[in-house]
C-alpha positions in Angstrom: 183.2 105.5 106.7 185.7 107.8 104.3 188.1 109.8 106.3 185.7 113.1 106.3 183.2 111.6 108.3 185.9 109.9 110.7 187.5 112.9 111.3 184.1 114.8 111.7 183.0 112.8 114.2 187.3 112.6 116.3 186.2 116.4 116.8 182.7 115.7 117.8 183.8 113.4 120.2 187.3 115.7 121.1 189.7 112.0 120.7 193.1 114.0 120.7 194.5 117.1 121.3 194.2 119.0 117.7 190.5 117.8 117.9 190.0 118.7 121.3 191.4 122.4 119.7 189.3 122.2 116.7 186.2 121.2 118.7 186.5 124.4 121.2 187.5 126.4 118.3 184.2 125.4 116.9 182.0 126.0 120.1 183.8 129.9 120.1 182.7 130.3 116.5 179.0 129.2 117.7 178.8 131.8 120.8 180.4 134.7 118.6 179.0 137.4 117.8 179.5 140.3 115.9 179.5 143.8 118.2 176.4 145.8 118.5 177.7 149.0 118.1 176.8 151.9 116.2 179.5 152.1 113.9 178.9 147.9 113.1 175.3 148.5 113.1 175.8 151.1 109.8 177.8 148.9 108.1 175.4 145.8 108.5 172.6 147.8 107.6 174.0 149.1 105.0 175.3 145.8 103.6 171.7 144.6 104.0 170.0 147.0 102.1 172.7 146.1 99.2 171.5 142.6 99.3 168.1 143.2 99.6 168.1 145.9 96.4 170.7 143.0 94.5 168.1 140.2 95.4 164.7 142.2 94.1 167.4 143.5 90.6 167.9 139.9 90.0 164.4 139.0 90.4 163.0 141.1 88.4 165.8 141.0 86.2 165.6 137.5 85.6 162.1 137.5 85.4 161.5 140.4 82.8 164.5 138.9 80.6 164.5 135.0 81.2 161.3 133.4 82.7 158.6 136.2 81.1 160.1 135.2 77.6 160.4 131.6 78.1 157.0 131.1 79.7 155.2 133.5 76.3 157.1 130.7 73.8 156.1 127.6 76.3 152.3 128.9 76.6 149.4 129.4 74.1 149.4 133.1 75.1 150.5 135.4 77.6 149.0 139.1 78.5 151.0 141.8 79.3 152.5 143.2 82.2 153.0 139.4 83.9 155.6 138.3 86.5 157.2 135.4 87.0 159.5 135.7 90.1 160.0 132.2 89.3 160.4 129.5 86.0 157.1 127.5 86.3 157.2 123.9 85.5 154.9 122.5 83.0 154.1 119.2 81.7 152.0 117.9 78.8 150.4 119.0 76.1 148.0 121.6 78.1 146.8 125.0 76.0 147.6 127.7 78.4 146.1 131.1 78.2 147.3 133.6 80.7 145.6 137.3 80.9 147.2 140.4 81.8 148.8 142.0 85.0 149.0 138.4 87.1 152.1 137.4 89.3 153.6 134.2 89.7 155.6 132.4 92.1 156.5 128.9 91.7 153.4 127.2 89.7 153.0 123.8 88.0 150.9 122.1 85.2 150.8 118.8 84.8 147.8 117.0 82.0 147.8 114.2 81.1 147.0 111.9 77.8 143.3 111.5 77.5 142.0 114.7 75.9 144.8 116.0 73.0 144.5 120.0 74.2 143.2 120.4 78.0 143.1 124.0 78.8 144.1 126.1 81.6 142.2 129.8 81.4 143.9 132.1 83.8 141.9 135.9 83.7 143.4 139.3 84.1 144.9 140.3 87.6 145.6 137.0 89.3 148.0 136.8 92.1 149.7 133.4 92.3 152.0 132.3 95.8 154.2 129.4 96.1 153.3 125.8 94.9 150.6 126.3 93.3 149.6 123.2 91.4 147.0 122.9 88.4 145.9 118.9 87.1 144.3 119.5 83.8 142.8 116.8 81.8 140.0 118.4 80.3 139.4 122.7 81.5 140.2 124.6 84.2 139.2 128.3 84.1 139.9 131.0 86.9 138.2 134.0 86.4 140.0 137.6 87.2 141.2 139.5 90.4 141.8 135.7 92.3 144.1 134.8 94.3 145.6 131.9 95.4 147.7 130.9 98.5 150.9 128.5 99.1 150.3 125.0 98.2 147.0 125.4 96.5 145.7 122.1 94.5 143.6 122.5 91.3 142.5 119.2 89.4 139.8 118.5 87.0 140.4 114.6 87.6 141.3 112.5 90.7 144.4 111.5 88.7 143.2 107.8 88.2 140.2 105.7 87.7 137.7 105.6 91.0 136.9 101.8 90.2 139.0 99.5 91.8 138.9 97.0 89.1 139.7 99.6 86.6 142.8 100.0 88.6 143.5 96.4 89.0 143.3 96.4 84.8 145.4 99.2 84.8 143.6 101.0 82.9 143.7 104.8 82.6 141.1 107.9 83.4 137.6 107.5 81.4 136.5 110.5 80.2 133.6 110.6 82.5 136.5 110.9 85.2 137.5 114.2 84.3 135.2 117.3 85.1 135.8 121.0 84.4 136.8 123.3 87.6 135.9 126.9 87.2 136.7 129.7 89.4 134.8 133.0 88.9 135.8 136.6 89.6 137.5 137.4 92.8 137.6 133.8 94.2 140.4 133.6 96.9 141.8 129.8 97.5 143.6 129.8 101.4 146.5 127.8 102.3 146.9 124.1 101.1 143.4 124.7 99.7 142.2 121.9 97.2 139.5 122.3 94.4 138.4 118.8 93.1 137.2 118.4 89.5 133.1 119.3 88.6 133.7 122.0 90.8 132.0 126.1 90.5 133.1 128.5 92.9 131.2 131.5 92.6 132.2 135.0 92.5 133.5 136.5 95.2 133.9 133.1 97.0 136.6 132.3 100.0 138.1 129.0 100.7 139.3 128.7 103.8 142.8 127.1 104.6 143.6 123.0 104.5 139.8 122.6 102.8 139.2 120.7 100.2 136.3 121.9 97.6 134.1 118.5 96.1 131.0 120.5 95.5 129.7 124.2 94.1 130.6 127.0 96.1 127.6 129.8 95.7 128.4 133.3 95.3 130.1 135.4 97.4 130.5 132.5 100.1 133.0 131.3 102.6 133.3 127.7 102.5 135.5 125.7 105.4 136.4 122.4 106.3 136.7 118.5 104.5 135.2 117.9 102.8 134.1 122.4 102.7 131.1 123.4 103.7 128.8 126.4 103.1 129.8 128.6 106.4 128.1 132.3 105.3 127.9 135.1 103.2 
């Protein structure tokens, strides 16, 4: 134990005098509060408008002068008019095509080495929340106007061979492993949502949150559950 953590825990446990001081100094800091009075209340507002004005500048700031640039050299090609509230991470050799108008919050792209140039497609209009995750070994195409919610899972593979003596080989994916994923038109993925590889969903389609997509979704359907099943229209 170095001497921050001993004298960490000779408060905590209020051994001496000075600790027993520094403890209750401590426990006043935890009950204070600042006083809710009209004059404070301006201030703090005030101060909180500043900080919410300096957080959305740097934001779009950073994304219109660092990210946007960076992503358009990583990519095949980017559209216009795209945001990028944060960097994405992307790995491998995948040929990215981004349309116009979409937003982004933290994304990744991970491929892998059996096809020399999978593809992501991404249409025009897309709206993108946190942790969004794409697997592409072959294709995966998403149409315009979709959206997708936090922690959304996209793969065209299961990420390793389904045999379990190809495993015990170690060998890699076969190419009969990896099947294309499209998303049509105005598909919405909900939270944690997970679309497995072979995989249509039609236009207009809903995913509901947590399920996980192995077969076609038709048109203009919502689909719930795990594996997701055909709920209505």
């Amino acid at each position: 134990m170095n001497w921050v953590d001993k004298l960490i825990l000779e408060i905590k446990r209020a051994e001496s005098p000075p600790t027993r001081l520094a403890h209750d100094v401590y426990r006043w800091l935890e009950r204070f509060q600042v006083p809710d009075v009209g004059a404070m209340r301006a201030i703090y507002q005030a101060l909180y408008y500043a900080h919410d004005a300096w957080e959305g500048g740097v934001q779009l700031l950073g994304g219109k002068l660092l990210y946007e640039p960076m992503v358009r050299a990583r990519v095949h090609k980017l559209g216009r008019r795209v945001r990028f509230h944060v960097l994405p991470y992307i790995n491998g050799q995948c040929k990215i095509t981004i349309g116009d108008d979409c937003t982004f919050n933290y994304f990744s792209v991970g491929s892998g080495k059996f096809i020399d140039e999978p593809e992501l497609i991404i249409g025009n209009h897309c709206y993108f929340s946190n942790d969004v995750t794409f697997s592409v070994n072959r294709r995966v195409t998403v149409g315009n106007y979709c959206g997708f919610a936090p922690r959304c899972v996209i793969s065209d593979s299961d990420n390793h061979p389904t045999s379990i003596e190809s495993r015990e080989r170690g060998e890699g994916l076969a190419l009969e492993d990896i099947a294309p994923v499209t998303l049509q038109d105005y598909v919405w993925l909900g939270r944690g949502a997970q679309v497995m590889k072979g995989v249509t969903i039609g236009r207009g389609a809903v995913v509901a949150a947590g399920s996980v997509v192995v077969a076609d979704v038709p048109v203009g359907a919502l689909a719930m559950g795990v594996p997701a099943r055909f709920v209505k229209r």
